[in-house]
C-alpha positions as CSV (number, residue, x, y, z in Angstrom):
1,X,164.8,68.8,176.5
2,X,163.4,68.4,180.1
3,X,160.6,66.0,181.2
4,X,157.6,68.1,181.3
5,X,158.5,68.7,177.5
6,X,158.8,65.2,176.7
7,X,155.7,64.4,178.4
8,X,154.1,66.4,176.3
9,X,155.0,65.6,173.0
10,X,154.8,62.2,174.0
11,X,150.9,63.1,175.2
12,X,150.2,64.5,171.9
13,X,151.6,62.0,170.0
14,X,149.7,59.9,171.4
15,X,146.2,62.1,171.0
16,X,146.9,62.8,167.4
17,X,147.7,59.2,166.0
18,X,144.5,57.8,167.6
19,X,143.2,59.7,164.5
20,X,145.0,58.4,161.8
21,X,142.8,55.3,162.1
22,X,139.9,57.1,160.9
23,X,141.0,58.6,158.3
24,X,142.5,55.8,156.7
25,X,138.8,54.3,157.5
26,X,137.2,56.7,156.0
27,X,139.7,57.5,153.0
28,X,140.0,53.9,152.1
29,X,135.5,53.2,152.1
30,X,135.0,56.9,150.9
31,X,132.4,57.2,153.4
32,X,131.8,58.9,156.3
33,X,128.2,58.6,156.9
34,X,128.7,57.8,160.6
35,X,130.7,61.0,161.5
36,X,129.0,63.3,163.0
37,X,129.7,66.5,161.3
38,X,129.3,68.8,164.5
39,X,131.3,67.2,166.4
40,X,134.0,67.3,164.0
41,X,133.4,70.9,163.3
42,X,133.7,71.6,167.6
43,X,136.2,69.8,167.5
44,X,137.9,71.5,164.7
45,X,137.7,74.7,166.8
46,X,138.3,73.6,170.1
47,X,141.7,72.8,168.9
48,X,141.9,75.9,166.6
49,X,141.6,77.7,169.8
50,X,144.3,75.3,171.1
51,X,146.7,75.7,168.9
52,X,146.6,79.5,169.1
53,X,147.3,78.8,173.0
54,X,149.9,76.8,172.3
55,X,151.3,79.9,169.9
56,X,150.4,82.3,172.6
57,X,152.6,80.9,175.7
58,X,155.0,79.5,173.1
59,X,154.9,76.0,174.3
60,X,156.2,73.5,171.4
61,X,154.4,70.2,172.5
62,X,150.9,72.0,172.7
63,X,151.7,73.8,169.1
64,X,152.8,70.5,167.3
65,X,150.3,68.6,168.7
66,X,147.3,70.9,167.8
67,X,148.6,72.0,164.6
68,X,148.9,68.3,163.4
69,X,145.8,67.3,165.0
70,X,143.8,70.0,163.2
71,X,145.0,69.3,160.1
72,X,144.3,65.2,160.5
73,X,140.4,66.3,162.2
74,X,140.2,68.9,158.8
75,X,141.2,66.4,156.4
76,X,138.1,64.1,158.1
77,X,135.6,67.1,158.1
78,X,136.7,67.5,154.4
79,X,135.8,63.9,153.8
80,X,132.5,64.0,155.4
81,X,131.4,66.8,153.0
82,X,132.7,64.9,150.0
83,X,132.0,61.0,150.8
84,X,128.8,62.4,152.9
């Protein structure tokens, strides 16, 4: 695997833990009051749009990253509509 790879992998690592914090915040309280819905749901898109990039040029880092991302920004959106 060459550098730029690593890079990027490492980069979205990085990008998608930061939001296993929240979750866990808001899975453990059951409450998401202070998430702001439309962000999430931009957000949600923005790297929807991403990760269909990533698919597009075929670049692995960009396609993990998004894909695990989206699912981790979903599973908050999904909470905010439940725990309101």
């Amino acid at each position: 695997m060459d550098f730029v790879t690593l890079l990027g992998l490492l980069a979205g690592t990085l990008t998608t833990i930061s939001f296993v914090p929240q979750l866990l915040k808001t899975w453990r309280s059951r409450s998401a009051k202070d998430i702001s819905a439309s962000m999430f749901i931009t957000f949600c898109i923005g790297v929807l749009l991403w990760l269909i990039y990533g698919i597009c040029i075929q670049a692995v880092p960009i396609i993990i990253a998004n894909a695990v991302t989206l699912t981790l920004a979903s599973i908050i959106l999904f909470f905010k509509v439940r725990f309101g």
